[in-house]
C-alpha positions in Angstrom: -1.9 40.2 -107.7 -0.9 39.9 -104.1 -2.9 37.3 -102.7 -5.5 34.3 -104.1 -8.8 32.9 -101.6 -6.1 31.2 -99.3 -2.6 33.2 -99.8 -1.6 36.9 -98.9 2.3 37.0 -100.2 3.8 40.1 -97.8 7.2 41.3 -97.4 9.3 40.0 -95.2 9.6 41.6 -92.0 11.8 41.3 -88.4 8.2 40.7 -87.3 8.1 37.3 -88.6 11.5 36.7 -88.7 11.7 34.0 -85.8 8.8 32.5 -87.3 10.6 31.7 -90.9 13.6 30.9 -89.3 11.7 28.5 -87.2 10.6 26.8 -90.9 13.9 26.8 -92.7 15.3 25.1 -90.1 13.0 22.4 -90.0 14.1 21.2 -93.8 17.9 22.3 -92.8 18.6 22.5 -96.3 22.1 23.0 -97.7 21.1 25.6 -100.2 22.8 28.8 -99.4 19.3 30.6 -100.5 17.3 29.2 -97.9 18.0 31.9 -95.4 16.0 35.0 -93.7 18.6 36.9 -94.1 19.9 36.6 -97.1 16.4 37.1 -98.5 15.9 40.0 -96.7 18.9 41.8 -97.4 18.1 40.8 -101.2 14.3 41.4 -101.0 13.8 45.1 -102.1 15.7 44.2 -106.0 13.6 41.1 -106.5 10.5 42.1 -104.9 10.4 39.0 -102.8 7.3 38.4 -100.5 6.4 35.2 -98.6 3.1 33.4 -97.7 2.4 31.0 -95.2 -0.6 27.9 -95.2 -0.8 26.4 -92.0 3.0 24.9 -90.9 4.8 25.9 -94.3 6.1 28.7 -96.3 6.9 29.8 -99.9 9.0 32.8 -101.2 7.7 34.4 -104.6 10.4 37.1 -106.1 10.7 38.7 -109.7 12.1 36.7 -112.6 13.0 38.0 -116.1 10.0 36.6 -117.7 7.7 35.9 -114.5 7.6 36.0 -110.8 9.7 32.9 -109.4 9.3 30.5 -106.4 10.9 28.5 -103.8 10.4 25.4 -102.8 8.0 25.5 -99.9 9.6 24.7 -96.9 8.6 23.6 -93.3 5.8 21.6 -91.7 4.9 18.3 -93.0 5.2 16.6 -96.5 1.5 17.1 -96.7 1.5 20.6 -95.5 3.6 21.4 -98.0 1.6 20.0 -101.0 -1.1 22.0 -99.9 0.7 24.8 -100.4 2.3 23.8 -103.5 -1.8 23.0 -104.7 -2.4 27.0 -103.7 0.1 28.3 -105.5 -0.5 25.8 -108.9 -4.2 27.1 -109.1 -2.9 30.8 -108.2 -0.5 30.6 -111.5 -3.2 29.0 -113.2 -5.7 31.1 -112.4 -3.3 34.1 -113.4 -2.3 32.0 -116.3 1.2 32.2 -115.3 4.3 29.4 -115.5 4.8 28.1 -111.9 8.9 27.9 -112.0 10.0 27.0 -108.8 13.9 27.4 -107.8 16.5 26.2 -106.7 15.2 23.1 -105.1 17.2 20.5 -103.4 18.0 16.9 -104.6 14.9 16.3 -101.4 12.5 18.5 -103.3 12.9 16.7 -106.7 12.3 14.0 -105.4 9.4 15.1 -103.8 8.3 16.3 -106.9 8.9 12.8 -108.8 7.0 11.5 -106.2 3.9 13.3 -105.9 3.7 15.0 -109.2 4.7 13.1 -111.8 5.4 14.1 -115.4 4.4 17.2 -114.5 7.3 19.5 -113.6 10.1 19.6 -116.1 13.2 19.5 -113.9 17.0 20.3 -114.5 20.3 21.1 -112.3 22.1 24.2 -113.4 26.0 23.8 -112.5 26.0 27.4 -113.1 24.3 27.6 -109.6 25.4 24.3 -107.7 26.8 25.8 -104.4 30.1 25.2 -103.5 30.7 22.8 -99.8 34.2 22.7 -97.6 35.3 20.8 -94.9 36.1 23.6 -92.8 39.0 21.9 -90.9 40.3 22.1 -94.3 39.9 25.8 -95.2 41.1 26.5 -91.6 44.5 24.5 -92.1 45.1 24.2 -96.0 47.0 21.2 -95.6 48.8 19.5 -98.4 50.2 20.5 -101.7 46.6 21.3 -103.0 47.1 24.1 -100.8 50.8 25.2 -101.4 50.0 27.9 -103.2 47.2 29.5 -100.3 49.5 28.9 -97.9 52.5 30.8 -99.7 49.6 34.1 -100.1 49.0 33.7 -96.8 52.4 33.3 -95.3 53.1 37.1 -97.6 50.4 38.4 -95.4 51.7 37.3 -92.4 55.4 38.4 -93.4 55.1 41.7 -91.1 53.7 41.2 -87.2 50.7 44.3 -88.4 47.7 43.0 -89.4 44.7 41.5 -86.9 41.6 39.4 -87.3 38.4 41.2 -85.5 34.8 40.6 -85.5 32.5 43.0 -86.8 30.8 44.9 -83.8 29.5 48.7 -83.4 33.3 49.6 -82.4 34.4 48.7 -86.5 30.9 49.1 -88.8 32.0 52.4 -90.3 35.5 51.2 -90.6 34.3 48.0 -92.7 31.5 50.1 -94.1 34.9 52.6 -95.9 36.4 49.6 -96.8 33.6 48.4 -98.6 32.7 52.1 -100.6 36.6 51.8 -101.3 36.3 48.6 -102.8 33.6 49.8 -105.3 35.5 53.0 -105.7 38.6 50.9 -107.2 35.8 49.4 -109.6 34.3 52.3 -111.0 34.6 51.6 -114.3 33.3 47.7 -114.3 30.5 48.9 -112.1 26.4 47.7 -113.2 23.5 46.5 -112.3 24.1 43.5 -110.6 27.5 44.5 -108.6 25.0 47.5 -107.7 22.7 44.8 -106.1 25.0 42.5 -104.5 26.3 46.2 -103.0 23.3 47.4 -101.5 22.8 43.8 -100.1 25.8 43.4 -98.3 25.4 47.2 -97.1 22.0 45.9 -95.6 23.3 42.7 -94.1 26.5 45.0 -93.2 24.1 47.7 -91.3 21.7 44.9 -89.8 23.8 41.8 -89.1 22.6 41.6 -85.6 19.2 41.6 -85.9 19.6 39.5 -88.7 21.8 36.7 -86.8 24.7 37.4 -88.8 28.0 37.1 -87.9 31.0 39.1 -89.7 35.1 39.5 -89.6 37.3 41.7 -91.2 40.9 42.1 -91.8 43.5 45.2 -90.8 46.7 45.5 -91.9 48.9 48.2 -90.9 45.9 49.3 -89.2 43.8 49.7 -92.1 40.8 47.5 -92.9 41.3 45.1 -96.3 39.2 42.6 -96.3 35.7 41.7 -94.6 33.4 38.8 -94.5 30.1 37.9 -93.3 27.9 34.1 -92.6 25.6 32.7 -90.5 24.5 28.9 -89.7 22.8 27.9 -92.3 21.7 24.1 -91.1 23.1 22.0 -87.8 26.3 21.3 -89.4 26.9 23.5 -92.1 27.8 27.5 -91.9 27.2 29.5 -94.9 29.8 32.7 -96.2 27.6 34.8 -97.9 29.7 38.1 -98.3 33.6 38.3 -98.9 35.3 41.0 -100.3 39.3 42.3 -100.0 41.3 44.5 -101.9 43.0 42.9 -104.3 46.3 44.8 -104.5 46.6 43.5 -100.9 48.9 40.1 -101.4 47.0 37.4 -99.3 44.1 39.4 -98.3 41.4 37.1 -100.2 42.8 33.9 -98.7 43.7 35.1 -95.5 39.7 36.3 -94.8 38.9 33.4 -95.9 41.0 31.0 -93.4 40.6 33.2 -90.4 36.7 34.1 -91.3 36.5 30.2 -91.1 38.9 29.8 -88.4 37.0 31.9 -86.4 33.3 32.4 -87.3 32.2 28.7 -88.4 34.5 27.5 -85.3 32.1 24.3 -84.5 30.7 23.8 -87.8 32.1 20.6 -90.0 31.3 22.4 -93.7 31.2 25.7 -95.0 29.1 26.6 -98.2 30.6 29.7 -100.3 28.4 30.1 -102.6 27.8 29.1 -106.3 29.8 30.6 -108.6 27.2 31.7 -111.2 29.6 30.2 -114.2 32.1 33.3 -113.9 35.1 31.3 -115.3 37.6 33.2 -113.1 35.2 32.8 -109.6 35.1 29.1 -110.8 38.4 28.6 -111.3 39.0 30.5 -107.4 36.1 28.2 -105.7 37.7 25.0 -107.1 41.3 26.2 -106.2 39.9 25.8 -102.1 38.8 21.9 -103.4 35.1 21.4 -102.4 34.4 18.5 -100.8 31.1 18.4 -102.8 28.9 20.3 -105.3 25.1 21.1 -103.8 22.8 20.9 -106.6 20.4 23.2 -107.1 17.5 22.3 -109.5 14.8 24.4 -111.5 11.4 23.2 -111.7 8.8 24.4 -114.4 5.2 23.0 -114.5 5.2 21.7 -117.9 3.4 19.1 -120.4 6.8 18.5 -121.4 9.2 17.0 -118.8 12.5 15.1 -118.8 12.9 11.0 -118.8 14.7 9.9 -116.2 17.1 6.8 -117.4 17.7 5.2 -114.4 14.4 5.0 -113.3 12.6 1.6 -113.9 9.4 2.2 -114.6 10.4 5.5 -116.6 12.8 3.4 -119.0 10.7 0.8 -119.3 8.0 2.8 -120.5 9.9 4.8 -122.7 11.3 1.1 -124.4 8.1 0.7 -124.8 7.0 3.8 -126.8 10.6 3.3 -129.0 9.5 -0.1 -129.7 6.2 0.5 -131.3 7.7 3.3 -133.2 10.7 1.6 -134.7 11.9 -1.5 -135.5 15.2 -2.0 -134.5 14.7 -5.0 -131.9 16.4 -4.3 -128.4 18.5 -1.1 -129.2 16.0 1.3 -127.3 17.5 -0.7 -123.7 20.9 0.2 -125.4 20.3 3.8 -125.7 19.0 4.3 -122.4 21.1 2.3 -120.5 24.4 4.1 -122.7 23.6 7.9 -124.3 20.1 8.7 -122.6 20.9 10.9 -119.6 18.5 12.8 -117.0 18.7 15.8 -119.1 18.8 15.0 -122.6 15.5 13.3 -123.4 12.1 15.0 -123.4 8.7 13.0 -123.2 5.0 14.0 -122.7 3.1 11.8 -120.6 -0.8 11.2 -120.9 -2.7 8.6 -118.9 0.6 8.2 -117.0 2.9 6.8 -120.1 5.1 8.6 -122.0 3.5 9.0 -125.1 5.8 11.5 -127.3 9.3 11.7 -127.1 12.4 13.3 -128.6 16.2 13.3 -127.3 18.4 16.3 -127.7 21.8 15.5 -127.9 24.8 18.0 -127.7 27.4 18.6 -130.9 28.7 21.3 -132.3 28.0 22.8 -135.4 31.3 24.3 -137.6 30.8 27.5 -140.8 33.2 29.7 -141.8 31.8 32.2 -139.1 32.8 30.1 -136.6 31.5 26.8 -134.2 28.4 26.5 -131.9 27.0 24.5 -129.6 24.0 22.7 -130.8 21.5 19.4 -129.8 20.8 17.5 -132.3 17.3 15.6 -132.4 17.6 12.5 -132.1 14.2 9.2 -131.9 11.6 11.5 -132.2 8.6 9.9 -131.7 4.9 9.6 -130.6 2.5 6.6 -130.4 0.4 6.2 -133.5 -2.9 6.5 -130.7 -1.6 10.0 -130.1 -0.9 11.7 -133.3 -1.9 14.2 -134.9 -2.2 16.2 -131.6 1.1 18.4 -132.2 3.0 16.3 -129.4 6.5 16.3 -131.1 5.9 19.8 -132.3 5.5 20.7 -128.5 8.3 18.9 -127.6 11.1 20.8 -130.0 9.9 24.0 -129.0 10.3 23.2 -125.7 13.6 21.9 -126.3 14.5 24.9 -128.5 13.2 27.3 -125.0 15.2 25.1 -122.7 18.6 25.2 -124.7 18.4 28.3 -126.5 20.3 26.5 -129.2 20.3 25.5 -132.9 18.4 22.2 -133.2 19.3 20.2 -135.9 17.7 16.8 -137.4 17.7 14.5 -140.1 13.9 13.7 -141.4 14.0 10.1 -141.6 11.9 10.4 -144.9 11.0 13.2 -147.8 7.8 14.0 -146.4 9.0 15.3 -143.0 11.3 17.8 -144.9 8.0 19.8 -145.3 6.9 18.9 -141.7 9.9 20.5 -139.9 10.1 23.2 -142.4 6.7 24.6 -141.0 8.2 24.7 -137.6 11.0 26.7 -138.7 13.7 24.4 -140.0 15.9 24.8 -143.0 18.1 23.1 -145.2 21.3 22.5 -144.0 22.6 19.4 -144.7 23.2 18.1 -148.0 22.1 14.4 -149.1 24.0 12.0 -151.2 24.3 8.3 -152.2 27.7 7.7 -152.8 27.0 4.1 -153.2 25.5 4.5 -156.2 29.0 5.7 -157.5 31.0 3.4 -156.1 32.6 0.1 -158.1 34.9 -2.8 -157.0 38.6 -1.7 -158.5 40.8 -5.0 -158.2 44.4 -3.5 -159.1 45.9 -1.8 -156.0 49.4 0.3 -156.4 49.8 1.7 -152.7 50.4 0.4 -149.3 48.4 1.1 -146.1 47.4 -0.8 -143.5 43.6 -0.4 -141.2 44.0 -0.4 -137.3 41.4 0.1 -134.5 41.1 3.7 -133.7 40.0 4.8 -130.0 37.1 7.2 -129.6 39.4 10.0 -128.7 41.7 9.4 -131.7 38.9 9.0 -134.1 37.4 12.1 -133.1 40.6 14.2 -133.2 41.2 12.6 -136.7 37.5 13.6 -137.8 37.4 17.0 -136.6 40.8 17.6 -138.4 39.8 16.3 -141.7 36.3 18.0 -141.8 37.5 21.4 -140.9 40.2 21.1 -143.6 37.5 20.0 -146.4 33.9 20.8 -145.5 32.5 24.2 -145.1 29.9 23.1 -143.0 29.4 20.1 -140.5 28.7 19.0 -137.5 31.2 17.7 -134.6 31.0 15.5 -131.5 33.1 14.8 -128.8 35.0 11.5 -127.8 31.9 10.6 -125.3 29.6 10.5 -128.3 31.9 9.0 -130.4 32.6 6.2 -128.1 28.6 5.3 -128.1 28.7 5.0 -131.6 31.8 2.5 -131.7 29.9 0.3 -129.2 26.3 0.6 -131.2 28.8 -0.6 -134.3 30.4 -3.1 -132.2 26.7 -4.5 -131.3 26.4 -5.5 -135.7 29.7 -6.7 -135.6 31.1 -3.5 -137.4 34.4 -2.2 -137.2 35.9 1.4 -136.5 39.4 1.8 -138.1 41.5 4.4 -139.1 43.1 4.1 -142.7 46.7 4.5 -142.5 49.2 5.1 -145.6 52.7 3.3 -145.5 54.4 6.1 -147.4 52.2 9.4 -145.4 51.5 7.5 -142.2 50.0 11.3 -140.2 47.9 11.3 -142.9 45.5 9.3 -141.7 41.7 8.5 -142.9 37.9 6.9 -140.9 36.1 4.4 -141.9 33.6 3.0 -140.0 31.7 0.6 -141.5 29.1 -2.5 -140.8 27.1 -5.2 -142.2 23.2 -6.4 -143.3 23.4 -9.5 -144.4 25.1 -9.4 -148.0 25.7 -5.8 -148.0 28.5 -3.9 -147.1 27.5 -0.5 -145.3 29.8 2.7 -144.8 28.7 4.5 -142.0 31.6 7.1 -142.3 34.6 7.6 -143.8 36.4 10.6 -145.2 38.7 8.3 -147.8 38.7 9.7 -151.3 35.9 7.9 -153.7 38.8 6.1 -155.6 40.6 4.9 -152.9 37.5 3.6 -150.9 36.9 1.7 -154.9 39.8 0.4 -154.3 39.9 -0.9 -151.0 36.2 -2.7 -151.6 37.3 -6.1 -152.4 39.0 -6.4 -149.5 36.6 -5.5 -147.2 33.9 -7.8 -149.4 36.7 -10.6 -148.7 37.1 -9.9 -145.0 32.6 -9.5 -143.5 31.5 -12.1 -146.8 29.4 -9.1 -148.9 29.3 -8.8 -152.6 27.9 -5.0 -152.6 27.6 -1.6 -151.2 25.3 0.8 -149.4 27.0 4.6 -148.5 24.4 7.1 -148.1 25.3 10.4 -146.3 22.2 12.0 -144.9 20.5 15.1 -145.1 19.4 17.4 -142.4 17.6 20.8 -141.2 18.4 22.9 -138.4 16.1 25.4 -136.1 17.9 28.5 -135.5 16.7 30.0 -131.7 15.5 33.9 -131.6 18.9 35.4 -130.8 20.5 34.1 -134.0 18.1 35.6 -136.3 20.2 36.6 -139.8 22.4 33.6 -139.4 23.3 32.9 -142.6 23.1 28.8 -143.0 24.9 27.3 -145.8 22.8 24.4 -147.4 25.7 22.2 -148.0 27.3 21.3 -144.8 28.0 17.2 -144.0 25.8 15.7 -141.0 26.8 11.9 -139.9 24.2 10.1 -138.0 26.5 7.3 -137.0 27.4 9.5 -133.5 23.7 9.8 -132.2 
């Protein structure tokens, strides 16, 4: 549908070209996307259209599951709600998702502010565009830049090469260089270099009408590189096209100093871009040292929404859900303040509290097929007011959408087993009370000794063991593993790794605490025996007289894409790292 009672979406034309300009400006966002003409040159492969309300605008384009949006932009901040109100009864009313992207740091904010615990909310590093100083990129100073500078200087080595601006007088020239540069990569072609071509064709064949300015590059007469940019806010000038031959030594980072040098000349930064999480284009943008990483967020009307830590209200609400859920005195503050971040905890609000919530915390999850990323859940909860309503089950799907990875959980009791197995979730994990085993052995024939271990050691030492032994099991990383030495810490429990006199690189974990009279193992990978055999001193040393050692069961959710995965139902899961 093109247009609802107050919004007609059209294509952008030169037409109204002053006028958007005109709007964009007016926000002078960072965000490399928020320009006329790089909209236009990409509108025709997403089907981008815009409508205007009064002082603001919005761009809708196509997205892989449904049509997208910007932020609005322009006019006032209540101009712009009203057009953000149009557009959530249009998606409504057409019972689509309203996905808005990429918004600004200003627009999330705006969004906390006006609509809260309704959009769920996220950056995407894949897509953060990349700021310079352009001084900087002009005269790559220091040994940061040693290496640009050497390229450069190989460019430079013969007196036959020139810097020119793209006029009428070079177009075709830069227009061969360009259907030379494709020809070289024939056989990498598809769909998206096919995009980004006929983009850069357009912006090539328009830049003047569309304010763009471009350079290129000769060398022995011949054209190698070319770039093209416009002003993108008062201070900041954004590259949007760059391409050089890449058998030409020096011809990527010469474009790039002399397209800055020369084209952004009164500008203090430069964006280039976001990288799209190509490792090698990452590994080139971070090579010219950005100055700073623009954020871009994604924002998704949704029941289900991220918490927000370091917000006051938002934590102390949440501390307040945990609370009457569990009983575990002031640890919720704990959490939030020390493994809860802005994008790892999901909540559903009603009556302006969240009411339901569930935290998805990254691991990695080890077979003999190999290791993949995973969250595991982690406080699942809902207040008692609100059960029954599905809220948790709402909030793993979600979570299982947003990640697109395996979930996996530990049901806190028998019963949920069959709760989570009607979302989806199997048995994974295998359950066992070794405590029940375990017996006080008071003759001792070896030597070792117990020192602190440090997160990173601990976790090197685990990961070791476990892939040696288990089949299955699930990993962290030193972050994680540092959280759950200071939760220990908190009960006065210890984190140590078991040393042997006579093998001292074959080391063992133990972390263990205390409750009152009883001694609890947490984790630890020593041998049954040995562990009998070290229990009286550990009784001596924390003032118990018995054991508790209970390794946990679990599930895990497999998402869509790993359909067949075969799960073996007897790998090891530690809760002690959540």
């Amino acid at each position: 549908m093109e247009q609802s009672e107050s919004l007609l979406f059209s294509e952008l034309t030169y037409e109204i070209q002053d006028w958007v300009k005109k709007k964009l400006a007016e926000d002078g966002r960072a965000l490399c996307e928020y320009s006329f003409a790089s909209n236009y040159a990409w509108s025709p492969y997403f089907a981008l259209r815009l409508a205007r309300l009064g002082e603001s605008g919005i761009f809708r384009y196509m997205g892989e599951k449904h049509d997208l949006y910007s932020f609005p932009f322009g006019g006032s901040e209540e101009d712009k709600r009203v057009l953000l109100e149009q557009v959530m009864n249009l998606c409504e009313a057409e019972d689509e998702t309203l996905e808005m992207t990429p918004l600004a740091q200003r627009d999330y904010e705006f969004l906390q502010r006006y609509y809260p615990g309704q959009f769920l909310m996220a950056a995407n590093r894949d897509m953060s565009d990349y700021i310079y100083e352009r001084e900087k990129l002009v005269k790559l100073p220091g040994k940061k830049y040693h290496g640009k500078r050497n390229h450069i200087a190989r460019f430079m080595d013969t007196d036959d090469w020139c810097y020119e601006e793209i006029t009428d007088a070079n177009r075709e020239e830069a227009k061969a260089m360009m259907d030379a540069w494709r020809e070289q990569r024939a056989d990498q072609w598809n769909v998206e270099l096919e995009q980004e071509f006929g983009a850069m064709t357009t912006a090539l064949m328009e830049m003047e009408r569309l304010g763009l300015v471009g350079g290129l590059l000769r060398k022995t007469g011949r054209v190698v590189a070319i770039s093209m940019g416009e002003p993108l806010n008062e201070d900041t000038f954004v590259v949007h096209y760059e391409k050089a031959f890449a058998d030409v030594q020096g011809a990527y980072p010469m474009i790039n100093q002399q397209f800055a040098e020369h084209a952004a000349a009164g500008f203090t930064y430069i964006n280039r871009e976001e990288d799209t999480g190509d490792p090698g284009l990452r590994k080139a943008k971070l090579s010219y040292q950005p100055c700073r990483l623009e954020e871009k967020y994604t924002a998704i009307k949704s029941e289900v929404v991220f918490a927000d830590p370091t917000d006051a209200k938002t934590a102390a609400d949440v501390c307040a859900l945990w609370r009457t859920c569990f009983d575990d005195g002031d640890f919720s503050e704990f959490y939030l303040k020390n493994r809860a971040t802005e994008d790892n905890m999901l909540v559903i609000y009603r009556d302006g509290k969240p009411v339901s919530m569930a935290s998805f915390l990254p691991a990695v999850y080890h077979t003999e097929k190999g290791a993949i990323p995973v969250r595991y859940v982690y406080a699942v909860a809902t207040m008692p007011e609100y059960r029954r309503q599905g809220l948790a089950k709402k909030i793993l799907i979600c979570g299982s959408e947003l990640w697109d990875e395996p979930l996996v959980l530990a049901p806190a009791e028998a019963h949920l087993y069959r709760y989570y197995g009607e979302m989806g979730f199997v048995p994974a994990f295998r359950s066992e009370n070794v405590g029940k085993r375990l017996a006080p052995v008071t003759q001792c024939s070896w030597n070792f000794h117990l020192e602190e271990a440090s997160p990173e050691e601990y976790a090197a030492v685990r990961e070791g063991l476990l892939h040696e032994r288990k089949t299955a099991y699930v990993s962290w990383d030193a972050q994680a593993v540092a959280f759950a030495f200071s939760a220990n810490a908190r009960e006065g429990g210890r984190n140590l790794l078991f040393v042997p006199q006579s093998a001292p690189d074959k080391k063992e974990l133990l972390m263990y605490g205390t409750e009152g009279r009883e001694l609890v193992i947490i984790e630890t990978t020593l041998p049954e025996e040995v562990l009998s055999r070290l229990l009286p001193e550990l009784f001596a040393e924390t003032g118990t007289d018995h054991v508790r050692y209970e390794i946990p069961g679990g599930m895990i959710l497999l998402p869509e894409r790993l359909t067949g995965f075969e799960v073996p139902g007897d790998g090891y899961l530690n809760l002690a790292l959540n």
